[in-house]
Backbone bond lengths (Angstrom), bond angles and torsions (degrees), N, CA, C in turn:
res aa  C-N    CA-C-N  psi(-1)  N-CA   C-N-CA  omega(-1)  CA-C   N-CA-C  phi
1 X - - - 1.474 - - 1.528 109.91 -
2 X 1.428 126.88 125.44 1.540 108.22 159.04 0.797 114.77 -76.01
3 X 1.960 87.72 163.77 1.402 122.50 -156.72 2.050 104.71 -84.57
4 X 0.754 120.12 115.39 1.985 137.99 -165.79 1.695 85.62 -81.87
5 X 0.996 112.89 122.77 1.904 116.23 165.04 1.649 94.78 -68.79
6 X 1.583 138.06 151.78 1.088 134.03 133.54 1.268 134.89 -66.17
7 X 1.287 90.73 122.07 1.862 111.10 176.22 1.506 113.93 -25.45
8 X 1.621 116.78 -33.83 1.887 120.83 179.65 1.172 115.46 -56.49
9 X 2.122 95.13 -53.13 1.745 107.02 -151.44 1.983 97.52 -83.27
10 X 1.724 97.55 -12.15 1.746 99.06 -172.88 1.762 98.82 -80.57
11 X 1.183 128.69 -13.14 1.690 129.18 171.71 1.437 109.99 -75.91
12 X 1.669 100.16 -38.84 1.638 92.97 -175.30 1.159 106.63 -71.09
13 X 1.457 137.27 -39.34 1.165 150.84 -166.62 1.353 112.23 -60.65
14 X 1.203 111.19 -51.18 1.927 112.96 169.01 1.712 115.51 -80.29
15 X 1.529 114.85 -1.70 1.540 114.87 -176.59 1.428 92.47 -88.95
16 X 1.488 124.08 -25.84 1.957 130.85 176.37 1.280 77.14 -60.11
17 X 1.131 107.30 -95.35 1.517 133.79 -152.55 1.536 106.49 -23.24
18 X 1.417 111.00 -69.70 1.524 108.93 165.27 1.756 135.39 -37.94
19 X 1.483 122.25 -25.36 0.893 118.34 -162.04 2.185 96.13 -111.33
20 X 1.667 110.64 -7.28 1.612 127.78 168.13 1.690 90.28 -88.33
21 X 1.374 144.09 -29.28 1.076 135.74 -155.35 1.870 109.81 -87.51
22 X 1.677 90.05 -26.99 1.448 99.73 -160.96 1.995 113.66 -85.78
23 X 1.702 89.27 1.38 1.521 99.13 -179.67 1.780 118.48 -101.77
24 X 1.603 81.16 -26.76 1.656 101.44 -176.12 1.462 120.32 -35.49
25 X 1.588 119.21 -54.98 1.221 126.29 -155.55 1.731 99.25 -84.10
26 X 1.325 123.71 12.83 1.606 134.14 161.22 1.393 107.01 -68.53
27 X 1.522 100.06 -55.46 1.784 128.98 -164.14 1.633 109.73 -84.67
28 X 1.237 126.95 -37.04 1.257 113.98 176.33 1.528 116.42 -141.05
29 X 1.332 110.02 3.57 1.390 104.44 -178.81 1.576 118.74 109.33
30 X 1.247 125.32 146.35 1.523 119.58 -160.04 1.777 107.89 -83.74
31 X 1.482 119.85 -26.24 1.362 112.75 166.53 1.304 108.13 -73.19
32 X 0.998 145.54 -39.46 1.326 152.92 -179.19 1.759 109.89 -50.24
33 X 1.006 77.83 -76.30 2.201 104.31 168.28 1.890 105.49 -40.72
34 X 1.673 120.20 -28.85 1.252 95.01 157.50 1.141 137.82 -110.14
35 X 1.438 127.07 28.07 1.311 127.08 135.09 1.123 144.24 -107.60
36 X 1.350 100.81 -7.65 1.391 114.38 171.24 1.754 120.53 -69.04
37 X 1.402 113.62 26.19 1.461 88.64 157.74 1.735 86.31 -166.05
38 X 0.939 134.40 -31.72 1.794 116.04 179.04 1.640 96.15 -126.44
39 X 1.421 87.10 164.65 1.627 106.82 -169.42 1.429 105.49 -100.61
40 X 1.298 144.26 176.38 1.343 136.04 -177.01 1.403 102.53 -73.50
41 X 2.236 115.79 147.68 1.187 94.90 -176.66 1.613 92.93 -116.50
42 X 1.535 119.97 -179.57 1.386 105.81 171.38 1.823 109.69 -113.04
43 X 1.292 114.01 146.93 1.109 125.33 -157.37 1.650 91.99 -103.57
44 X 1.361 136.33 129.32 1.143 136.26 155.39 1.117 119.03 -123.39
45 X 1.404 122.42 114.13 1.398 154.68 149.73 1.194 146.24 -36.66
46 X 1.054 162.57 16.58 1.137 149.74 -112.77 1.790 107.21 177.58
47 X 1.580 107.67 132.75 1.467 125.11 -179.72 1.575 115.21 -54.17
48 X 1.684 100.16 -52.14 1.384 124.97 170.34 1.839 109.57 -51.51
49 X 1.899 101.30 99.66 1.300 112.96 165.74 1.791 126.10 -31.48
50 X 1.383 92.31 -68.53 1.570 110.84 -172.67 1.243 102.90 -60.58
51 X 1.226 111.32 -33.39 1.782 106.86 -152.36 1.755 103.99 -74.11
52 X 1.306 87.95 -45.20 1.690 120.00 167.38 1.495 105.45 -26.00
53 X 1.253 93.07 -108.08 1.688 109.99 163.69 1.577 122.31 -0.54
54 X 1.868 94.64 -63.53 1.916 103.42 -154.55 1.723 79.27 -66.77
55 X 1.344 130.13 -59.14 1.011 128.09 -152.44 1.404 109.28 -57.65
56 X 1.599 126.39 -59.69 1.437 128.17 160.20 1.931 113.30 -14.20
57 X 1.926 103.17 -67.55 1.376 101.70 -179.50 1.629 118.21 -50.69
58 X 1.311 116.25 -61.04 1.446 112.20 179.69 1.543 108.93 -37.67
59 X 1.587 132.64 -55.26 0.778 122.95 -138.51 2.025 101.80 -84.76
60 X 1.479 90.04 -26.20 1.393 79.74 161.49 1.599 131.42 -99.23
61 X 1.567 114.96 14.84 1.452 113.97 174.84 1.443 102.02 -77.37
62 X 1.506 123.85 -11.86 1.516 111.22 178.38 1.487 99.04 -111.74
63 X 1.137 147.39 74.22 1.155 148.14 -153.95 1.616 148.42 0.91
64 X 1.560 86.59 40.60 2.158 102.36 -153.73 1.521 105.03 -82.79
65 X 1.178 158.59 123.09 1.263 146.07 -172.34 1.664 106.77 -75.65
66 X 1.292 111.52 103.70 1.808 104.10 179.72 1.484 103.11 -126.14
67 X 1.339 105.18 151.08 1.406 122.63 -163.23 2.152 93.58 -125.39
68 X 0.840 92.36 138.69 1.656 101.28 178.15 1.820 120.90 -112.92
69 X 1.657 124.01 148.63 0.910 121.84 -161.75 1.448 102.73 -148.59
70 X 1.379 120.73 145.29 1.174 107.01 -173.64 1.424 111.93 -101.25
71 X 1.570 114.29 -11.91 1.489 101.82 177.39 1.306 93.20 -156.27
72 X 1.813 144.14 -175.41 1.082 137.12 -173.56 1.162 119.78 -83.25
73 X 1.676 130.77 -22.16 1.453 128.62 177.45 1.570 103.23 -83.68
74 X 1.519 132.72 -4.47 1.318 127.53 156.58 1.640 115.39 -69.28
75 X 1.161 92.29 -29.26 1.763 91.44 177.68 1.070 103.49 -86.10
76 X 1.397 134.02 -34.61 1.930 111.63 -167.30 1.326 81.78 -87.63
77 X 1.321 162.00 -57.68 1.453 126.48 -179.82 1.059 123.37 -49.28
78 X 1.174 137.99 2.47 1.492 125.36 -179.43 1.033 119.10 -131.98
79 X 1.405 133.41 -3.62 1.964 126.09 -144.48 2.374 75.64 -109.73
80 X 1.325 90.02 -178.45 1.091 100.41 -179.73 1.621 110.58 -104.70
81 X 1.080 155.07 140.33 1.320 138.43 -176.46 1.667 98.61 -100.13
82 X 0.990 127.59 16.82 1.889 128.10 -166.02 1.334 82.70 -119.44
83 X 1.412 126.24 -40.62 1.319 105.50 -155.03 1.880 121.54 -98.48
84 X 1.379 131.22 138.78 1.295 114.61 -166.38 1.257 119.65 -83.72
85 X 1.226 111.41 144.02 1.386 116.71 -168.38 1.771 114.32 -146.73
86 X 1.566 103.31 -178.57 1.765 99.80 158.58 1.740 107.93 -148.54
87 X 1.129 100.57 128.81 1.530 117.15 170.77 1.305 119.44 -80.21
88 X 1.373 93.29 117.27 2.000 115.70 160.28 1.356 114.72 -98.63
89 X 1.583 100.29 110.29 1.288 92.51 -170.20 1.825 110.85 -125.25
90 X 1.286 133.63 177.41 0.995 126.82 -168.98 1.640 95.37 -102.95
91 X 1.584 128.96 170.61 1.374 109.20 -175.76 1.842 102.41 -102.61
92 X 1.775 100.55 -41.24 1.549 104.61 165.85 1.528 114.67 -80.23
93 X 1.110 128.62 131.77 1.703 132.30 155.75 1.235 107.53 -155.15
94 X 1.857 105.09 133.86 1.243 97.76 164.76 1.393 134.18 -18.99
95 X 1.385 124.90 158.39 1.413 121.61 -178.12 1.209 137.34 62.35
96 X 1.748 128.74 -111.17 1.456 130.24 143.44 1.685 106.56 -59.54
97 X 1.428 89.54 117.37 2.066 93.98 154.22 1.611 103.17 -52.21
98 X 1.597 88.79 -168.61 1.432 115.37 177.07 1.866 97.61 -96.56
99 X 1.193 115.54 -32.21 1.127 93.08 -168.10 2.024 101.64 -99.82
100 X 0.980 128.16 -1.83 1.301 139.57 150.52 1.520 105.53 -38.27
101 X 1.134 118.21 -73.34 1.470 149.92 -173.73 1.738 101.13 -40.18
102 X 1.614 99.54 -51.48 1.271 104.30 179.93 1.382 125.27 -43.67
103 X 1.488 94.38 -51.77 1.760 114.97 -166.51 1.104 105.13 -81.60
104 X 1.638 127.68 -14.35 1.311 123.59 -175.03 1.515 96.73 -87.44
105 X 1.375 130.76 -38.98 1.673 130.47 172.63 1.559 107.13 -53.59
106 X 1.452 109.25 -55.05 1.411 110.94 176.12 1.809 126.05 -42.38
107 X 1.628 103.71 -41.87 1.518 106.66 166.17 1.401 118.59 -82.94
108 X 1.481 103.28 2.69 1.716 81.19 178.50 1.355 106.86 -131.12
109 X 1.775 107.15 30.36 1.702 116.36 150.72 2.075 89.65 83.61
110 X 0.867 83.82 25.96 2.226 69.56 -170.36 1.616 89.07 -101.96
111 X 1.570 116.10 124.05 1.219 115.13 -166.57 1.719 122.47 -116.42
112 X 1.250 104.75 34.27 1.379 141.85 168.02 1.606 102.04 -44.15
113 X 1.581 113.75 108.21 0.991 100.79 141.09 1.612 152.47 -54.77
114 X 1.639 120.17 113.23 1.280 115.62 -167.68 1.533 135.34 -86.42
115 X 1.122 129.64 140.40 1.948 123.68 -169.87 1.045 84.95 -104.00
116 X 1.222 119.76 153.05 1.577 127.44 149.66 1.531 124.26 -112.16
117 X 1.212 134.25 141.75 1.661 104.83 -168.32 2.008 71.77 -139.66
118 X 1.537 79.60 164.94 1.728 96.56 -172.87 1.933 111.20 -173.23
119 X 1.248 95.30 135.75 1.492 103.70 -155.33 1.648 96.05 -87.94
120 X 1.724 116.95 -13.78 1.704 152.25 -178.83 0.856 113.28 -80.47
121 X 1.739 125.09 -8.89 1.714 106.68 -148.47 1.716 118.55 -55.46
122 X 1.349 110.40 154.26 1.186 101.20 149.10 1.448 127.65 -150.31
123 X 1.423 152.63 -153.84 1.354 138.67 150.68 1.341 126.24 -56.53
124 X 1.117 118.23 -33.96 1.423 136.26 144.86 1.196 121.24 -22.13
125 X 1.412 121.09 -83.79 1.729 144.51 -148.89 1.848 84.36 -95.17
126 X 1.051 112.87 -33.57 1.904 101.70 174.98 1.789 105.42 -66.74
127 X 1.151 94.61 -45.26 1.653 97.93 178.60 1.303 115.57 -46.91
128 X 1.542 109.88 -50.98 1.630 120.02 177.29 1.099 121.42 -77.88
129 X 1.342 135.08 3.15 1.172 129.24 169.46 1.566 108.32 -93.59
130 X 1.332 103.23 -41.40 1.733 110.30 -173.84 1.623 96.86 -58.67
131 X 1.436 132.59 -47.98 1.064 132.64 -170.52 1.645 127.41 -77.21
132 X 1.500 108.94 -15.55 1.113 123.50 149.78 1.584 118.65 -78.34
133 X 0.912 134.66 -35.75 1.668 130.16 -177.98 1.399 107.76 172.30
134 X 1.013 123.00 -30.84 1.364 124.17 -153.60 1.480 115.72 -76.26
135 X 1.485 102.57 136.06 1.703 107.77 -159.47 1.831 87.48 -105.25
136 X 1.128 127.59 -6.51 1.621 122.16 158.67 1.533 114.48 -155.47
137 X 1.634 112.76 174.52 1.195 109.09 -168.53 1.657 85.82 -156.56
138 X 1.209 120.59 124.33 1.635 141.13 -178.09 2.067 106.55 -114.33
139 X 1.003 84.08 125.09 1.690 84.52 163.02 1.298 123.37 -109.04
140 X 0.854 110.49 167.95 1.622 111.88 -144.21 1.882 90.72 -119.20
141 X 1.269 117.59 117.12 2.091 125.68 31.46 1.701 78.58 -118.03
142 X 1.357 86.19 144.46 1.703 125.97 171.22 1.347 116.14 -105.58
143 X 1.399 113.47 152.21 1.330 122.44 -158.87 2.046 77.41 -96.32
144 X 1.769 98.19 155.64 1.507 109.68 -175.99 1.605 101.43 -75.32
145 X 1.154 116.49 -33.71 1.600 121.94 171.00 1.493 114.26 -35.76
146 X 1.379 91.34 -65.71 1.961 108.58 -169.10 1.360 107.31 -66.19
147 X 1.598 128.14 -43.81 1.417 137.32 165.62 1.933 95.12 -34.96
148 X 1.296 120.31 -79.91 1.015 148.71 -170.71 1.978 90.09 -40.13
149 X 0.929 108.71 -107.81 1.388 119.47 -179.09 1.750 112.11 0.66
150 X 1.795 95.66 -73.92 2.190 89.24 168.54 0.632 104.56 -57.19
151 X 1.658 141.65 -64.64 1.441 118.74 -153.32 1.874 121.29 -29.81
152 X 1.839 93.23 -76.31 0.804 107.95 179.33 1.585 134.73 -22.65
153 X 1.539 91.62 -53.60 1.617 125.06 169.75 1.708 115.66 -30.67
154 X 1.575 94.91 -63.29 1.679 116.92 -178.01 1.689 103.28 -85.21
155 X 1.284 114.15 3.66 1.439 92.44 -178.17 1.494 88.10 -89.59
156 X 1.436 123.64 -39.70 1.850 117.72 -168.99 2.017 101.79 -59.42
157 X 1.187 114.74 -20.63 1.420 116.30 -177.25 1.744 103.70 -81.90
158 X 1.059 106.92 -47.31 1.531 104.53 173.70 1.780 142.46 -29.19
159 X 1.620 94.85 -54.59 1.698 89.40 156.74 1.647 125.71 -61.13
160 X 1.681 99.40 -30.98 1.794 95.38 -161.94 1.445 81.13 -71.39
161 X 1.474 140.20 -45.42 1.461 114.16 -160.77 1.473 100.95 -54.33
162 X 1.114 134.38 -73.91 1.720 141.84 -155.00 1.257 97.77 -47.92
163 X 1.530 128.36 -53.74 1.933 123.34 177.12 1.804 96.62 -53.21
164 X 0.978 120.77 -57.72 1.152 108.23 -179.33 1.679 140.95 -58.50
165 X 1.305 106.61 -22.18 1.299 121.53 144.90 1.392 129.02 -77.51
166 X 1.460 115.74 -23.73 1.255 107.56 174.85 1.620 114.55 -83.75
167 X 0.804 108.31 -14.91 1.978 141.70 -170.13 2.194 88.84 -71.49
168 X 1.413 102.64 -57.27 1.080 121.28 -179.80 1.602 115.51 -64.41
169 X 1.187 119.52 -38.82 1.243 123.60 -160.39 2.106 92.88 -92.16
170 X 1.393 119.41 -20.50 0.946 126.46 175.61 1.411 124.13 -45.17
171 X 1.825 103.62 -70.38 0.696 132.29 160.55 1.659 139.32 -38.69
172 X 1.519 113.35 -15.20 1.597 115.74 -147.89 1.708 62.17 -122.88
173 X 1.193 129.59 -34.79 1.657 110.87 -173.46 1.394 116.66 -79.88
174 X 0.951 115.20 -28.15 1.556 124.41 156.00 1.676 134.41 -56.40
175 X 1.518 102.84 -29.21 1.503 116.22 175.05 1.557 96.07 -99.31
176 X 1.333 118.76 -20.51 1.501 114.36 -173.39 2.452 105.78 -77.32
177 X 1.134 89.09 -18.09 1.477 103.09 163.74 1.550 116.59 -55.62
178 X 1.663 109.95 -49.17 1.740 111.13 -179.10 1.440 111.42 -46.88
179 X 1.422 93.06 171.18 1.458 97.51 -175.12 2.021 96.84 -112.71
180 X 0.997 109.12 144.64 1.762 108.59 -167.64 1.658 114.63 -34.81
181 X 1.484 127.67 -32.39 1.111 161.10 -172.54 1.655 81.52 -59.69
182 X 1.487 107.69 -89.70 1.204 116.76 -168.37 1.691 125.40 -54.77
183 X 1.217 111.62 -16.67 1.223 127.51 174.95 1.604 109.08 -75.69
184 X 1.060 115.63 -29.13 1.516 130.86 178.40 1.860 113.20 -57.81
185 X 1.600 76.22 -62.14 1.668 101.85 165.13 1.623 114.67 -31.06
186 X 1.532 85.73 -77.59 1.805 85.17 -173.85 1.093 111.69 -94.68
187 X 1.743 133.96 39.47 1.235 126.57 119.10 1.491 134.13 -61.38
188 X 1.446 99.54 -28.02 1.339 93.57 -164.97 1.896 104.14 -119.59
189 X 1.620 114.90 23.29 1.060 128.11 150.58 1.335 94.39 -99.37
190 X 1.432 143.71 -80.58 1.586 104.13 167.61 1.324 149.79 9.90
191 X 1.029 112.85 -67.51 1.729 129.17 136.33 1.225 131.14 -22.14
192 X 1.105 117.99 -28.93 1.096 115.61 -157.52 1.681 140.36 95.45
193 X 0.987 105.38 -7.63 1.588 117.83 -168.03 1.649 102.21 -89.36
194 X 1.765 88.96 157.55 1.793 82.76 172.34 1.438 108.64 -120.04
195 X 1.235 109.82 -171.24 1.783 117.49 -167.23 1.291 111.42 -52.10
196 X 1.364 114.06 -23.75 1.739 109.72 -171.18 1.123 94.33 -94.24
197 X 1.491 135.34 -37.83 1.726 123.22 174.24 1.772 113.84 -81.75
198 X 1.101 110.97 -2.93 1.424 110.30 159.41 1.736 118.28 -77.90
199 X 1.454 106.53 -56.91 1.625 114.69 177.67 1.560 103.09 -48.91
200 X 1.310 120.18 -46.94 1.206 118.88 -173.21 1.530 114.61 -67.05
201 X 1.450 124.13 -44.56 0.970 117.02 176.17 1.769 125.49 -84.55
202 X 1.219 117.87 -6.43 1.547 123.48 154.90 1.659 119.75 -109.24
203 X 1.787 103.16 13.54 1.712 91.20 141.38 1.698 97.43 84.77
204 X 1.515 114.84 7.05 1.426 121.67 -167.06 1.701 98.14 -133.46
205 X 1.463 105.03 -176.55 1.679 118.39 -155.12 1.749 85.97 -92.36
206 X 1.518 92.73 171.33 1.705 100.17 162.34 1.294 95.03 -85.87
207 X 1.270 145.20 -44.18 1.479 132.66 -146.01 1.949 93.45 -69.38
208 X 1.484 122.30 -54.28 1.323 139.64 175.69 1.403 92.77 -42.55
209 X 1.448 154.25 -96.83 1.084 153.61 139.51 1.677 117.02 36.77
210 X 1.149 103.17 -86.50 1.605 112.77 167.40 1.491 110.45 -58.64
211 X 1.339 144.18 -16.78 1.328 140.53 173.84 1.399 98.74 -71.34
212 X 1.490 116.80 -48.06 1.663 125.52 177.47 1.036 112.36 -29.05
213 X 1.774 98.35 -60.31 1.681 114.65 -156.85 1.677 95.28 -65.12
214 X 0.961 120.51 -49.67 1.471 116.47 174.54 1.296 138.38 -55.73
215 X 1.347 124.99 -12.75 0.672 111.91 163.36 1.535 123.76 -113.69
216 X 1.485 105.24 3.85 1.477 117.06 160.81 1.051 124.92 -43.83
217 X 1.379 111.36 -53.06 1.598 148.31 -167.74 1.593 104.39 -75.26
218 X 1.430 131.95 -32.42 1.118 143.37 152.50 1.593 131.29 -59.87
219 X 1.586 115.51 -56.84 1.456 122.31 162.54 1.781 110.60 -72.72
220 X 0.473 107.42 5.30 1.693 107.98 -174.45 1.653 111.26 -125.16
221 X 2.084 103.27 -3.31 1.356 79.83 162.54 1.592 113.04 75.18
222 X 1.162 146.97 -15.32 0.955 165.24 -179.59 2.177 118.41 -64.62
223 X 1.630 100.39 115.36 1.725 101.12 174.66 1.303 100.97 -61.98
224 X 1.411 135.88 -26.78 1.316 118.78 -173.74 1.765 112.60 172.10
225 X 1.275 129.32 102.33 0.880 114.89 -176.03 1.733 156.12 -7.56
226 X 1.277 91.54 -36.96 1.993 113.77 163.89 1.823 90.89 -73.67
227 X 0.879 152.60 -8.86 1.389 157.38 154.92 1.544 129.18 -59.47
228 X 1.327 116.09 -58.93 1.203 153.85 104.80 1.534 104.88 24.42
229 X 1.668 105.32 -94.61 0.795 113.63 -151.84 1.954 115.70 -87.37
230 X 1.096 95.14 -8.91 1.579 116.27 163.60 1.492 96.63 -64.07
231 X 1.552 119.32 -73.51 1.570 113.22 -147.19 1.651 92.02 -59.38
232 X 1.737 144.48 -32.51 0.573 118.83 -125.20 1.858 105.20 -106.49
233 X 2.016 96.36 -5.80 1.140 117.74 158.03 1.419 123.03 -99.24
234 X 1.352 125.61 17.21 1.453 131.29 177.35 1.859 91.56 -113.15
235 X 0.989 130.27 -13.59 1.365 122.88 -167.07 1.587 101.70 -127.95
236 X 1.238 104.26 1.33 1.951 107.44 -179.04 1.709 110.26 57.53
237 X 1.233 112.85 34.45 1.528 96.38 174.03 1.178 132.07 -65.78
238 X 1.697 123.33 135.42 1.662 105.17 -173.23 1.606 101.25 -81.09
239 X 1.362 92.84 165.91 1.942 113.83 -177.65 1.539 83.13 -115.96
């Protein structure tokens, strides 16, 4: 039979981990910092005891790290928001829904791919989940195979989301350095425009202009402005 980690010693294990995780992105950088110390975990959701459970066991008879919850305000007290993961969630549960849950991850930047499972499904409620966040939607009862199969699926998607938010969150702290002046600037080099249609349109010199650009490219850390201005339309940062 394999050996099941316990659910106790697997909390302490990510409460280390969490508190080695929270220094990392000093030492090597914030994409770096999320894989370098835990693997994606799976979040299970759901009111339904048994369902809970069987699903928890499968997921760790093939070695998946899953943590179980009995309703959604047990999970936002407890899950880690640093750490990457994917949520199985139920769509009805007392209290917070499943898709409540969603929008509440959605405002608080946690970029977890979400399952939805539902004993209700319909064309409908699949529609609304995909359009709320959800990267799948299972109806309930599911074969342990197919459970097995997404998971798995969204767990390989799981780190690139978190590098990619952290990639994101990089970036917005680096432009969050400008001074409003300069932010102006590389809005409207963003744009497209150049120094003489910038001066002109904020009422200032080209030479003033190009001092901007320089020192954008300096506080921001930046190989070169066309650099810049990629991450800052590949990651949607606001100006």
């Amino acid at each position: 039979m394999a050996h099941l980690p316990d659910p106790h010693r697997e909390r302490l294990r990510r409460t280390a981990a969490r508190q080695v995780r929270r220094r990392l992105p000093e030492l090597v950088g914030p994409a770096e910092a999320v894989t370098a110390v835990a693997l994606p975990v799976v979040h299970v959701v759901d009111d339904d005891d048994d369902l809970r459970q069987s699903v928890t066991f499968l997921l760790r008879t093939v070695g998946i790290t899953a943590l179980t919850y009995p309703d959604a305000s047990a999970f936002l007290d407890e899950f880690d928001p640093e750490e990457p993961g994917v949520v199985v969630v139920d769509v009805r549960m007392p209290g917070i829904s499943g898709f409540q849950l969603q929008e509440i991850l959605n405002e608080r930047d946690y970029p977890a791919p979400v399952i939805f499972c539902s004993a209700h499904g319909d064309i409908a409620m699949s529609v609304r989940a995909i359009r709320a966040g959800a990267v799948d939607f299972l109806e309930k009862p599911y074969g342990s195979q197919r459970m097995l199969e997404v998971v798995q699926m969204h767990l390989a998607k799981a780190n690139q989301l978190f590098v990619q938010r952290a990639e994101r969150r990089l970036v917005e702290e680096r432009v969050g350095r400008l001074t409003p002046r300069e932010r102006d600037v590389l809005r409207l080099v963003v744009g497209g425009l150049s120094s003489r249609m910038i001066a002109r349109d904020l009422g200032t010199t080209v030479k003033t202009v190009d001092v901007h650009r320089v020192r954008i490219k300096s506080k921001t850390e930046s190989d070169s402005l066309s650099t810049l201005v990629h991450d800052v339309l590949v990651h949607r940062v606001a100006l």
